[in-house]
C-alpha positions in Angstrom: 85.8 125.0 126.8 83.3 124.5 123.8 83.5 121.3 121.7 85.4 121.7 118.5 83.5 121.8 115.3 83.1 118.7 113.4 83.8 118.2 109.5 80.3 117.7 109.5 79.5 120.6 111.2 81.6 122.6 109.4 80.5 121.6 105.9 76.7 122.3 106.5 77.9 125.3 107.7 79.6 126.5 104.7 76.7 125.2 102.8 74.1 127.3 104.2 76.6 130.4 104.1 77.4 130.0 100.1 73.9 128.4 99.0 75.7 125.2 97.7 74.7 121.7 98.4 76.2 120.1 101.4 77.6 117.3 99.0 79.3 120.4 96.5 80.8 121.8 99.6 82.0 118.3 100.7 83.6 118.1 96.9 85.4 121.6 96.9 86.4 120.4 100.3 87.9 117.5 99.1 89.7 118.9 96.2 90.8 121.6 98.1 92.4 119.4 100.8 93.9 117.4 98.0 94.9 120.0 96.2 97.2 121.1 99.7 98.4 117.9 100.2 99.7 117.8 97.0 101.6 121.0 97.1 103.3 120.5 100.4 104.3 117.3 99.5 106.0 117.7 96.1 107.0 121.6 96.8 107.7 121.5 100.3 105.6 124.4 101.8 101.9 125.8 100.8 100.8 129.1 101.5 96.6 129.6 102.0 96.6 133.4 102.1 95.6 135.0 105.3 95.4 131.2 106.9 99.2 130.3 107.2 101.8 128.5 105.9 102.5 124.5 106.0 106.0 123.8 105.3 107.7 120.0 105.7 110.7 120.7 107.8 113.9 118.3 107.9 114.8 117.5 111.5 118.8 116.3 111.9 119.3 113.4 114.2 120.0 114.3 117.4 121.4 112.8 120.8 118.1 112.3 123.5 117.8 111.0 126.9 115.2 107.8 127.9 113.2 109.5 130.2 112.5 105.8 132.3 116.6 104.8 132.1 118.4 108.2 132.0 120.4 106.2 129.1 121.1 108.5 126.5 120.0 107.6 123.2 120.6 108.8 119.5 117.0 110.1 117.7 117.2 109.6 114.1 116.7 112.2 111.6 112.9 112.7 110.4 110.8 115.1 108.2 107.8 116.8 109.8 104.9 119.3 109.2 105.4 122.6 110.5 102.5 125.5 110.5 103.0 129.5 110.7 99.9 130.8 110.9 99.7 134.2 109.4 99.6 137.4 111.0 96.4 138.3 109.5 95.0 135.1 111.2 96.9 136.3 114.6 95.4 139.8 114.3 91.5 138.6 113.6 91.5 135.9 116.4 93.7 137.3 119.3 
């Protein structure tokens, strides 16, 4: 399996594609990742068009099992980060 790209990789990648600096790729990059954070956070979900979708989810509290004991145990309630990728996405990778 190859190595995953790194951020570093991946910037001076999209620098030589657009003919911007490595450093204004790293900015837009930056803002851009900011700018998603942001959204999901106060607004619950972000769309990125033909990426997917990033949603914060609500999880109810729930009765578990300790795996080592066999005890069961109660899980508390949580919020987590759920992503749909898009069926554009699904349809130019698979």
């Amino acid at each position: 399996m190859a190595k995953p790209m790194t951020k570093a990789q991946f910037m001076a990648m999209l620098a030589e594609k657009s003919g911007m600096s490595k450093k204004e790729v790293a900015t837009m990059w930056e803002m851009l990742v900011s700018l998603i954070y942001k959204h999901a956070k106060d607004d619950g979900e972000v769309t990125l068009p033909g990426v997917g979708k990033l949603q914060k989810k609500h999880r109810a509290a729930r009765m578990g099992r300790n795996p080592a004991t066999g005890q069961q145990i109660q899980i508390a309630a949580k919020t987590v980060l759920k992503f749909r990728v898009a069926k554009q996405a699904k349809d130019a990778i698979l």
